[in-house]
TIVO-2410 file (N, C-alpha, C; in nm, 3 decimals):
# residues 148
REC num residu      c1      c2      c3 atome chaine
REC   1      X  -2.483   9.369  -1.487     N      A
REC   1      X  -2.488   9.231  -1.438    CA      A
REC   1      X  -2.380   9.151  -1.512     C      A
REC   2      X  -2.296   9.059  -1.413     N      A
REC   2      X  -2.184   8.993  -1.524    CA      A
REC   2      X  -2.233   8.892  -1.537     C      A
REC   3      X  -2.244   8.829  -1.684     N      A
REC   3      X  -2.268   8.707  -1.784    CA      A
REC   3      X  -2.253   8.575  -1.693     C      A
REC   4      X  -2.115   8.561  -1.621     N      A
REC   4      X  -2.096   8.466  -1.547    CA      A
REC   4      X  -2.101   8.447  -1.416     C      A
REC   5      X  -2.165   8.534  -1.345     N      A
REC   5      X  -2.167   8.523  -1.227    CA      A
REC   5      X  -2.108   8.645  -1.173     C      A
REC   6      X  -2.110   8.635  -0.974     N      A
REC   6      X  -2.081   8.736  -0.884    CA      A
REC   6      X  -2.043   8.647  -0.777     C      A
REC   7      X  -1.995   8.720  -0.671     N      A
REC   7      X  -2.054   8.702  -0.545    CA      A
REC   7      X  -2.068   8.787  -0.406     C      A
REC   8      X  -2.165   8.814  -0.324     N      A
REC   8      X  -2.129   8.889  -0.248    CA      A
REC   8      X  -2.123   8.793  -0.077     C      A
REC   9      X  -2.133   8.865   0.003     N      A
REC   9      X  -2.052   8.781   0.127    CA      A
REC   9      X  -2.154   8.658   0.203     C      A
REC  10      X  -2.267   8.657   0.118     N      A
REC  10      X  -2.357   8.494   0.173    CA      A
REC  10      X  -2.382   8.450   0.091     C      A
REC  11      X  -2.399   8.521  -0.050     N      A
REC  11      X  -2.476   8.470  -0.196    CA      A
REC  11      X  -2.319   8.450  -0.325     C      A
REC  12      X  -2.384   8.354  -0.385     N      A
REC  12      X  -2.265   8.323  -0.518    CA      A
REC  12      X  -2.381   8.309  -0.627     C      A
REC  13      X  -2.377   8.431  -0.721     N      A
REC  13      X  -2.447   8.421  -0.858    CA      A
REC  13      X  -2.398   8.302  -0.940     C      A
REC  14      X  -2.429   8.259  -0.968     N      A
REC  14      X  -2.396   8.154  -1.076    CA      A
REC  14      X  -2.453   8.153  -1.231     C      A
REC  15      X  -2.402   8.131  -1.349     N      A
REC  15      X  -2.510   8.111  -1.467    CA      A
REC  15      X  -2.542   7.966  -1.467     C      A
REC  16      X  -2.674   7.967  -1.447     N      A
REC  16      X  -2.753   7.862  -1.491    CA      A
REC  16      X  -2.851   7.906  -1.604     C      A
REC  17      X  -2.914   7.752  -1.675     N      A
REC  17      X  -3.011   7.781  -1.727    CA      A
REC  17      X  -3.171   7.744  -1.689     C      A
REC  18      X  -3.265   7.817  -1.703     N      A
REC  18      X  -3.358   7.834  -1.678    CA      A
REC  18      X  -3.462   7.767  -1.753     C      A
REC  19      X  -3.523   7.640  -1.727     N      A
REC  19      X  -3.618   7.528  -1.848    CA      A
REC  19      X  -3.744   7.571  -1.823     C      A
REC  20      X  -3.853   7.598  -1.856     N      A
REC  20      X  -3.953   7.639  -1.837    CA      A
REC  20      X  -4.034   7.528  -1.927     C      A
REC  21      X  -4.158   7.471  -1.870     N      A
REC  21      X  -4.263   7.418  -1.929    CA      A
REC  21      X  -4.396   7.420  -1.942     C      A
REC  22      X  -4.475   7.437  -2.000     N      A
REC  22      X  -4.609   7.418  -2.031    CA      A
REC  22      X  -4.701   7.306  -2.023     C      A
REC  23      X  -4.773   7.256  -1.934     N      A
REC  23      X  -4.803   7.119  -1.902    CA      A
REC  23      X  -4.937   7.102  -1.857     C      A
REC  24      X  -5.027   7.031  -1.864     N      A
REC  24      X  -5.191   7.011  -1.776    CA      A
REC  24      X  -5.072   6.944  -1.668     C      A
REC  25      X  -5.228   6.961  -1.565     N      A
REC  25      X  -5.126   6.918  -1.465    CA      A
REC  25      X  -5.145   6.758  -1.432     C      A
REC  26      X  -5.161   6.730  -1.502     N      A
REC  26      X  -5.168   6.535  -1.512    CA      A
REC  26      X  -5.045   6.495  -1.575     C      A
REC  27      X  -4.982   6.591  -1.633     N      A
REC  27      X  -4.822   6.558  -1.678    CA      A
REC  27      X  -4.714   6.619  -1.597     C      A
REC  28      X  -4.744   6.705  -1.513     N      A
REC  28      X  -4.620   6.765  -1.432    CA      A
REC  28      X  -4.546   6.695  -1.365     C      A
REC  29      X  -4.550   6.584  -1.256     N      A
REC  29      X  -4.534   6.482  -1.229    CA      A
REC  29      X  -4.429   6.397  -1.311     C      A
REC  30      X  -4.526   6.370  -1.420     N      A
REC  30      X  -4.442   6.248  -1.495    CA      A
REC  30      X  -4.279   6.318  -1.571     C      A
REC  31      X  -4.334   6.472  -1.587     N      A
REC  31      X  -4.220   6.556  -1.663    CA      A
REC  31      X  -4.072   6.542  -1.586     C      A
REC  32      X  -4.141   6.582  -1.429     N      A
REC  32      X  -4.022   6.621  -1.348    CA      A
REC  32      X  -3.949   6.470  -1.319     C      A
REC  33      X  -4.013   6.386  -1.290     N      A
REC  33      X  -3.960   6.264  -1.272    CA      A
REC  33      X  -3.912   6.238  -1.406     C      A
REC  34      X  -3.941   6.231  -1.465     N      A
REC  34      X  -3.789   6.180  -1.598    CA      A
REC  34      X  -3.676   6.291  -1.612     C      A
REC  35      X  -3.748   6.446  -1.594     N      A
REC  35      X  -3.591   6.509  -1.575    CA      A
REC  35      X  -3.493   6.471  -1.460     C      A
REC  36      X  -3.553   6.429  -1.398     N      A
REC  36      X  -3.468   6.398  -1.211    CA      A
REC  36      X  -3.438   6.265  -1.256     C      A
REC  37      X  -3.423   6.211  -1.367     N      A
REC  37      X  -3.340   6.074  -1.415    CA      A
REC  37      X  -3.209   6.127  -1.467     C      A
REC  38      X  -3.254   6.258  -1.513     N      A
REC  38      X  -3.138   6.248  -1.595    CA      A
REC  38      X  -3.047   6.412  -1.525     C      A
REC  39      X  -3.134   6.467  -1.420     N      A
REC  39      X  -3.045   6.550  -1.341    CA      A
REC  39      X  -3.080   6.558  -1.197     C      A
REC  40      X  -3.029   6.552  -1.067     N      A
REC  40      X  -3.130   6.570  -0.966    CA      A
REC  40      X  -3.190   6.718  -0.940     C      A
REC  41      X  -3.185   6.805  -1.013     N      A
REC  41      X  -3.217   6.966  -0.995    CA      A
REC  41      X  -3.162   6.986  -0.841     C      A
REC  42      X  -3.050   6.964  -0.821     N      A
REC  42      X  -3.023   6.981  -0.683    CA      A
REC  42      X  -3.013   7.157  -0.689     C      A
REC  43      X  -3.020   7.201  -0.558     N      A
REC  43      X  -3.020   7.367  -0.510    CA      A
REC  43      X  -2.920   7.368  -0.397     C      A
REC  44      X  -2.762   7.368  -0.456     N      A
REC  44      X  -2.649   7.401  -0.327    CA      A
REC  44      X  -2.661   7.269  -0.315     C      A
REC  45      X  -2.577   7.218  -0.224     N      A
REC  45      X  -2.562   7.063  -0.136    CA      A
REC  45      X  -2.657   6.978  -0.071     C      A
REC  46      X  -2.767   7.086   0.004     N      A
REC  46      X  -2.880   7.027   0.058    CA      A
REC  46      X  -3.029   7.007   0.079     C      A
REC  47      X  -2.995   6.991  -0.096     N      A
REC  47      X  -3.182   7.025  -0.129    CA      A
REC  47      X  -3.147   6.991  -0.298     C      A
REC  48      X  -3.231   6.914  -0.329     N      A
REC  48      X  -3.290   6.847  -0.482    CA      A
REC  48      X  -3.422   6.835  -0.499     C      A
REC  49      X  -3.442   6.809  -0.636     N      A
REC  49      X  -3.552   6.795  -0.677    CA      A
REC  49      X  -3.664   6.957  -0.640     C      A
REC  50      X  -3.548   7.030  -0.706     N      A
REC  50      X  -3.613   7.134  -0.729    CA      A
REC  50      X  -3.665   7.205  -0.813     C      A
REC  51      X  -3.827   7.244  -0.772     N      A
REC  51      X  -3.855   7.288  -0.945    CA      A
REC  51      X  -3.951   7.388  -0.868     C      A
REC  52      X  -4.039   7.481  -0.951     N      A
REC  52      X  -4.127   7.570  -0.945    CA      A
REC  52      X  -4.270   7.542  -1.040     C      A
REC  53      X  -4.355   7.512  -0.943     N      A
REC  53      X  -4.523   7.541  -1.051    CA      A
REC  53      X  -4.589   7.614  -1.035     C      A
REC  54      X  -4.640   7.671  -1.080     N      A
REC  54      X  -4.748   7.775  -1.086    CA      A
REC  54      X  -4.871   7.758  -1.080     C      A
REC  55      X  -4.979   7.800  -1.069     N      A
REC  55      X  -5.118   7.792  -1.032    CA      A
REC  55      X  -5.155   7.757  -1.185     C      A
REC  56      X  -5.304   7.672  -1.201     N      A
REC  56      X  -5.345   7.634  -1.337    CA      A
REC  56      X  -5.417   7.759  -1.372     C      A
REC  57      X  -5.337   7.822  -1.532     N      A
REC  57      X  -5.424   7.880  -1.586    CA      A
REC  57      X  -5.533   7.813  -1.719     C      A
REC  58      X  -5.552   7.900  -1.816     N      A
REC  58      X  -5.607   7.876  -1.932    CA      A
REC  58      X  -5.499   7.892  -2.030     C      A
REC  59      X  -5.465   7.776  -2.135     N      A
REC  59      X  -5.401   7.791  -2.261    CA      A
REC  59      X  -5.513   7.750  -2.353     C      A
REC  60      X  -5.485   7.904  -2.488     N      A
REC  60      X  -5.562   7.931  -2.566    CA      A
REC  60      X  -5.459   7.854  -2.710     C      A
REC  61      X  -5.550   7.800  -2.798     N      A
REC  61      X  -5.490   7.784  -2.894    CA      A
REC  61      X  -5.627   7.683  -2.996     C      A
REC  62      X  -5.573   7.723  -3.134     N      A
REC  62      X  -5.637   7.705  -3.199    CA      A
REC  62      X  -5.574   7.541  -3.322     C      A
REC  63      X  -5.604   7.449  -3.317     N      A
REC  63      X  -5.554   7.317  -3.393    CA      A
REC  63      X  -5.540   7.371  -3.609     C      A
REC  64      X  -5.439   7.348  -3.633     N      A
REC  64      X  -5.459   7.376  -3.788    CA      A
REC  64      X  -5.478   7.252  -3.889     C      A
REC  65      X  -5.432   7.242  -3.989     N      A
REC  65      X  -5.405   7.150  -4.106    CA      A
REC  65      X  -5.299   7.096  -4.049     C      A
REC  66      X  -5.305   6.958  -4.006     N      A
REC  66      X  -5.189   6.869  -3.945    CA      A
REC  66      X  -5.186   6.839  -3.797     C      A
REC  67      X  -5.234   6.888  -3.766     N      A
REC  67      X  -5.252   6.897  -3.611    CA      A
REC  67      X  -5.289   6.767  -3.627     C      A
REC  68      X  -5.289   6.715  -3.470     N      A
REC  68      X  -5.296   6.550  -3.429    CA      A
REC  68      X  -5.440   6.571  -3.418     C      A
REC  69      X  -5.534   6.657  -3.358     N      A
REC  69      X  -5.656   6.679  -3.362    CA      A
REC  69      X  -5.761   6.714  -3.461     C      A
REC  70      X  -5.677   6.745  -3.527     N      A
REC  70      X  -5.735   6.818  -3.673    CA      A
REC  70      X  -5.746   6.925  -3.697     C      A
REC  71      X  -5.790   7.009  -3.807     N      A
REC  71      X  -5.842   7.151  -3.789    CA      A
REC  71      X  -5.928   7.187  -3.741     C      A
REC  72      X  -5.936   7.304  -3.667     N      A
REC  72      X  -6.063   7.357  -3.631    CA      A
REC  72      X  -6.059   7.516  -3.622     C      A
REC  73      X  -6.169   7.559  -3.694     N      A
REC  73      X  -6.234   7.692  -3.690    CA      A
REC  73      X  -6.194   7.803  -3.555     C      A
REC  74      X  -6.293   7.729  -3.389     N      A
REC  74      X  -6.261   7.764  -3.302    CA      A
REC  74      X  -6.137   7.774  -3.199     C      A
REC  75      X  -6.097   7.897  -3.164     N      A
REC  75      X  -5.995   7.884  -3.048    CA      A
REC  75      X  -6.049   7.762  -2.933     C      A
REC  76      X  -5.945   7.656  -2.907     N      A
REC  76      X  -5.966   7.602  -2.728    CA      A
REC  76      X  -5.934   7.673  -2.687     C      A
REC  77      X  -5.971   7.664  -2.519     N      A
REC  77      X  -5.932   7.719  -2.377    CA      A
REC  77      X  -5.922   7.577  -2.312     C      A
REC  78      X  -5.799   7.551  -2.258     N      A
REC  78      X  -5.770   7.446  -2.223    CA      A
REC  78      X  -5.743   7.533  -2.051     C      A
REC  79      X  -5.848   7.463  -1.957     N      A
REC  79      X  -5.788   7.489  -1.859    CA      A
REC  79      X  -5.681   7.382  -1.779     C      A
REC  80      X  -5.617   7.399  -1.667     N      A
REC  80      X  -5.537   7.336  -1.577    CA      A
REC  80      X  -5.435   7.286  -1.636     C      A
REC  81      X  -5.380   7.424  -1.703     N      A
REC  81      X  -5.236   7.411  -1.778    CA      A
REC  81      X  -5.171   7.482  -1.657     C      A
REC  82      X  -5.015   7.455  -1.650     N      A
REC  82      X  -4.953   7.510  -1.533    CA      A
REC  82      X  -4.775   7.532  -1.622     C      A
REC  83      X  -4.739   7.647  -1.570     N      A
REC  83      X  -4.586   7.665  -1.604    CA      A
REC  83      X  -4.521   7.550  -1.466     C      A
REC  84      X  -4.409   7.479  -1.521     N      A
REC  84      X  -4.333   7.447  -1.460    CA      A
REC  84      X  -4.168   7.473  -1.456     C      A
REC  85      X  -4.062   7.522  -1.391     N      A
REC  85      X  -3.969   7.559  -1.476    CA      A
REC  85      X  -3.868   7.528  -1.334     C      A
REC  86      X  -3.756   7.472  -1.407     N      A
REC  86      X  -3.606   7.441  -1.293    CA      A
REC  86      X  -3.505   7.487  -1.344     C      A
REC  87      X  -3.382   7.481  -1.279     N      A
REC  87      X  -3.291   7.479  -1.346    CA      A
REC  87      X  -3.187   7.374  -1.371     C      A
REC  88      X  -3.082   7.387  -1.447     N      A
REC  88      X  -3.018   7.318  -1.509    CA      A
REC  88      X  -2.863   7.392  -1.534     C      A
REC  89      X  -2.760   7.323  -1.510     N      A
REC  89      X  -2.619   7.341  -1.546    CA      A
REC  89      X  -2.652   7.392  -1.650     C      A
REC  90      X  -2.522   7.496  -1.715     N      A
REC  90      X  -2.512   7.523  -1.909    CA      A
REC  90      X  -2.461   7.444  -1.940     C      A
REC  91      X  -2.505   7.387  -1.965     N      A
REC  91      X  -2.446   7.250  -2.061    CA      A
REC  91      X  -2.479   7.204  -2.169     C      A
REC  92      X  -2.481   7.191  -2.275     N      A
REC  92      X  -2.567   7.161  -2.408    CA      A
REC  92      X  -2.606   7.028  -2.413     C      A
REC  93      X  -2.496   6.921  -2.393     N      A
REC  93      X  -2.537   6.801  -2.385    CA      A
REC  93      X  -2.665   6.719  -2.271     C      A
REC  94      X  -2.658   6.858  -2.183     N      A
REC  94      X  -2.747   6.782  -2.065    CA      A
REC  94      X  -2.888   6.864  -2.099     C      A
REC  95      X  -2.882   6.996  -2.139     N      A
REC  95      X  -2.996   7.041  -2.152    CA      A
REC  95      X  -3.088   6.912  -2.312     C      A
REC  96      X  -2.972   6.896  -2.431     N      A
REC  96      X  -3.049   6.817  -2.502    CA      A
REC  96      X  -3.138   6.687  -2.429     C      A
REC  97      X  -3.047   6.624  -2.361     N      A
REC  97      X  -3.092   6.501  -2.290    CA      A
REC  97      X  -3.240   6.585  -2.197     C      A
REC  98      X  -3.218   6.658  -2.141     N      A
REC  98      X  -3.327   6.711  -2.036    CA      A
REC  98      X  -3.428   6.736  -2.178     C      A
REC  99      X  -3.426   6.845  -2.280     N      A
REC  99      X  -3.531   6.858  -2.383    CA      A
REC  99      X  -3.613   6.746  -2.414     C      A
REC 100      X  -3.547   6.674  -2.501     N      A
REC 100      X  -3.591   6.507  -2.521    CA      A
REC 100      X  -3.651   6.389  -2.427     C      A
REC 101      X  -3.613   6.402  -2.303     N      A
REC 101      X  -3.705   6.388  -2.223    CA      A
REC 101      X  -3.821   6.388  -2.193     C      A
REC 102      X  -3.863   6.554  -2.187     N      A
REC 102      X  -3.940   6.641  -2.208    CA      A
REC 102      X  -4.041   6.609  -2.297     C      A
REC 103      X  -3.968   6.604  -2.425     N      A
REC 103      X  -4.074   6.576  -2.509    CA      A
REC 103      X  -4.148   6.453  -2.531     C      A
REC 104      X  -4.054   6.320  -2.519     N      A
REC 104      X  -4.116   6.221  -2.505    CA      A
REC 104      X  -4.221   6.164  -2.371     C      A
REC 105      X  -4.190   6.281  -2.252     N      A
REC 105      X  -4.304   6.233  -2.213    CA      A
REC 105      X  -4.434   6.329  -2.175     C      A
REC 106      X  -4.453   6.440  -2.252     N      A
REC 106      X  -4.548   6.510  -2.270    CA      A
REC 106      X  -4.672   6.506  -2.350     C      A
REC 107      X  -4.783   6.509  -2.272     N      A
REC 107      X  -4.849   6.496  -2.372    CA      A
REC 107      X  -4.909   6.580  -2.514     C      A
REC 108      X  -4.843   6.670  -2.572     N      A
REC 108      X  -4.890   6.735  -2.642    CA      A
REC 108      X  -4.794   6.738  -2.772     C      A
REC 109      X  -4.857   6.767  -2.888     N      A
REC 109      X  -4.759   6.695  -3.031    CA      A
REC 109      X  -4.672   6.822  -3.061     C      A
REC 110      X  -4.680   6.957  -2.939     N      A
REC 110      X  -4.616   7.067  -2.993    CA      A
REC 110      X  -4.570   7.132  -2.823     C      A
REC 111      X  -4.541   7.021  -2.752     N      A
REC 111      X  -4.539   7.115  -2.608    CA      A
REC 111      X  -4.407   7.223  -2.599     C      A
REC 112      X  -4.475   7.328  -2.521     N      A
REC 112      X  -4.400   7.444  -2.498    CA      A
REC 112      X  -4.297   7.427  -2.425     C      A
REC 113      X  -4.147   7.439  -2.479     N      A
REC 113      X  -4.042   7.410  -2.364    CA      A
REC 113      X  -3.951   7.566  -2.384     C      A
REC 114      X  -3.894   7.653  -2.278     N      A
REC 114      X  -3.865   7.775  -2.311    CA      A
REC 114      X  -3.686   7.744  -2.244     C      A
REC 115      X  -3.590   7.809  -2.298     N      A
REC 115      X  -3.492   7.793  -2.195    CA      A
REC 115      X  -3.387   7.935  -2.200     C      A
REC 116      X  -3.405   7.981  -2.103     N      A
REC 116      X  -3.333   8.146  -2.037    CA      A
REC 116      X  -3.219   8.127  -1.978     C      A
REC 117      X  -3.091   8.175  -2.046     N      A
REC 117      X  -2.992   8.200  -1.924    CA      A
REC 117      X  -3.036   8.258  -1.816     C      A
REC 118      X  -2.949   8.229  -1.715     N      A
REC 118      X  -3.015   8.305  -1.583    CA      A
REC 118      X  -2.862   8.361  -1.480     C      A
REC 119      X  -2.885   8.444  -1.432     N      A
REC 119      X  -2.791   8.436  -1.299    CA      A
REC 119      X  -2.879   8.372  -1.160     C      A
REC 120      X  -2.882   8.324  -1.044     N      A
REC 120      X  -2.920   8.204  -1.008    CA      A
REC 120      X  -2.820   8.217  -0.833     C      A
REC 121      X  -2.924   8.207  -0.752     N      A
REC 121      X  -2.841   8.211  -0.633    CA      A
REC 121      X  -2.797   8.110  -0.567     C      A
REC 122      X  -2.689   8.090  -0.526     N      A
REC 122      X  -2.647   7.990  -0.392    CA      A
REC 122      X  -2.614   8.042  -0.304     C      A
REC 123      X  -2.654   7.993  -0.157     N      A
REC 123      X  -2.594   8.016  -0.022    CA      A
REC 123      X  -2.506   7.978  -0.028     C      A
REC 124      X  -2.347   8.025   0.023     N      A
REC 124      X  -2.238   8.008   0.074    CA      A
REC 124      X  -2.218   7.939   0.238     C      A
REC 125      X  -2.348   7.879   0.275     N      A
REC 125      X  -2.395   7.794   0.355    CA      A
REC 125      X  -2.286   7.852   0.507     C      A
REC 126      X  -2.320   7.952   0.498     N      A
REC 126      X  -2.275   8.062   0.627    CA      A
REC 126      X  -2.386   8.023   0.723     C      A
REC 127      X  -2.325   8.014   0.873     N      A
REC 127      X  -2.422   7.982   1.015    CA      A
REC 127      X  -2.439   8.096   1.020     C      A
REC 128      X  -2.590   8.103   0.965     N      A
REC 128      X  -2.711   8.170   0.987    CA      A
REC 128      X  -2.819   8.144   1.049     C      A
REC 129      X  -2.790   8.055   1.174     N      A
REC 129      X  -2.875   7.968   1.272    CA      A
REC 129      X  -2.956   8.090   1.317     C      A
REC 130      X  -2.940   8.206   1.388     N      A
REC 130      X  -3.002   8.285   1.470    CA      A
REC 130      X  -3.022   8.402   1.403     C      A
REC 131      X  -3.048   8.420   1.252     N      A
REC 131      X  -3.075   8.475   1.188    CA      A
REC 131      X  -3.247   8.487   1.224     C      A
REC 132      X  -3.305   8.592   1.256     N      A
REC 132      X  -3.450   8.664   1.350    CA      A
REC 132      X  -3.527   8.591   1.180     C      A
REC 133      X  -3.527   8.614   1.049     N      A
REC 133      X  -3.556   8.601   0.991    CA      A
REC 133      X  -3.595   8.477   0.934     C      A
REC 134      X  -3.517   8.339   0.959     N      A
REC 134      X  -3.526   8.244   0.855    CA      A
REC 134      X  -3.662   8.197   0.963     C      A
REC 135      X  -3.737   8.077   0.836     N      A
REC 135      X  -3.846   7.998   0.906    CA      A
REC 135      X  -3.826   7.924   1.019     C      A
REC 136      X  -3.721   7.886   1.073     N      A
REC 136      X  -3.670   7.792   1.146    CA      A
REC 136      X  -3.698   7.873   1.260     C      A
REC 137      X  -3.657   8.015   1.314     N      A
REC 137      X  -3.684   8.106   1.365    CA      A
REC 137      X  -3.819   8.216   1.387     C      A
REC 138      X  -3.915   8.172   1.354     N      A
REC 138      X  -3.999   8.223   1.347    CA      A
REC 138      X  -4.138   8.125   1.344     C      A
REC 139      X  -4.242   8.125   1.234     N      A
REC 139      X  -4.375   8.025   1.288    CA      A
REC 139      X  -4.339   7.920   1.254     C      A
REC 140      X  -4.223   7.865   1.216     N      A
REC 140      X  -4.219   7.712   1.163    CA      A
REC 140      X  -4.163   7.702   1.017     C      A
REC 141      X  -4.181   7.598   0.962     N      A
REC 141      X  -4.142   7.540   0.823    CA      A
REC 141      X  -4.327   7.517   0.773     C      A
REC 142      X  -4.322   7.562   0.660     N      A
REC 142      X  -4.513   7.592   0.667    CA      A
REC 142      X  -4.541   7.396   0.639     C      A
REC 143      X  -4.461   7.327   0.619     N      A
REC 143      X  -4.509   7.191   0.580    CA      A
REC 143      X  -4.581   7.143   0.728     C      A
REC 144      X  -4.485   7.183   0.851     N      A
REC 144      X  -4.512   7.163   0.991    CA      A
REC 144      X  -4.703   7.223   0.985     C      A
REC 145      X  -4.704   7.340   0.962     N      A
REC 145      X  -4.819   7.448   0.972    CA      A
REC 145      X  -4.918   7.353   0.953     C      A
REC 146      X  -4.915   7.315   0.812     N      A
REC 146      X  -5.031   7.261   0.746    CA      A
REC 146      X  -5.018   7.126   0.817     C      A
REC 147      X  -4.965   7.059   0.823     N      A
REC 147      X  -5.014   6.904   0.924    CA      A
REC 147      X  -5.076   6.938   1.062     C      A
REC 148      X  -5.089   7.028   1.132     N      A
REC 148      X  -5.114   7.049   1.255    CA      A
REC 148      X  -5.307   7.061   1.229     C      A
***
């Protein structure tokens, strides 16, 4: 795999980086909207405000000496924690600004922020109108689905 990218004849690899977060989901919301201040997570030319969440699991963790909660003996199980994760240009200056963000508006005094190089696809925005495959071509756009 090359470091900086590829391309083959519809797709252009790109390196991006990959932000990943840890969040209840009463903060996901507020997270993505202050990163989309300071980037629109656009995807190619015609589509922003892109991000990925995941279903709420359980985060386990136990509070020590210092903790904002205090110590405690027992592990929590915190349910309706959710990964959230977008991407982002390599950029150092924008990922700091995106981090800091992050942190100031999360609620937790240690929240989990992860960040992965990535290789990362774009369409080369080739007329692929009658492509048998895309949604447009087939049962719909599922947003259509579900209003019906």
């Amino acid at each position: 795999m090359k470091d900086q990218g590829f391309e083959t004849a519809s797709v252009r690899m790109e390196r991006l980086l990959l932000v990943s977060v840890f969040a209840p989901e009463a903060d996901v919301d507020r997270i993505l909207q202050k990163v989309r201040e300071i980037d629109p997570l656009a995807q190619g030319e015609k589509y922003d405000s892109n991000a990925f969440q995941t279903a709420a699991g359980t985060e386990r963790y136990r509070p020590l000496q210092g903790a904002a909660a205090g110590p405690e003996t027992e592990i929590r199980k915190r349910p309706g924690v959710m990964e959230v994760s977008f991407e982002l240009a390599d950029d150092q200056g924008l990922l700091e600004r995106a981090v800091e963000a992050i942190f100031q508006v999360h609620s937790y005094q240690e929240p989990v922020i992860r960040v992965q190089p990535v290789l990362t696809s774009r369409s080369k925005g080739l007329d692929d109108s009658a492509n048998p495959h895309r949604w447009w071509n087939t049962t719909g756009d599922w947003k259509k689905a579900a209003e019906s």
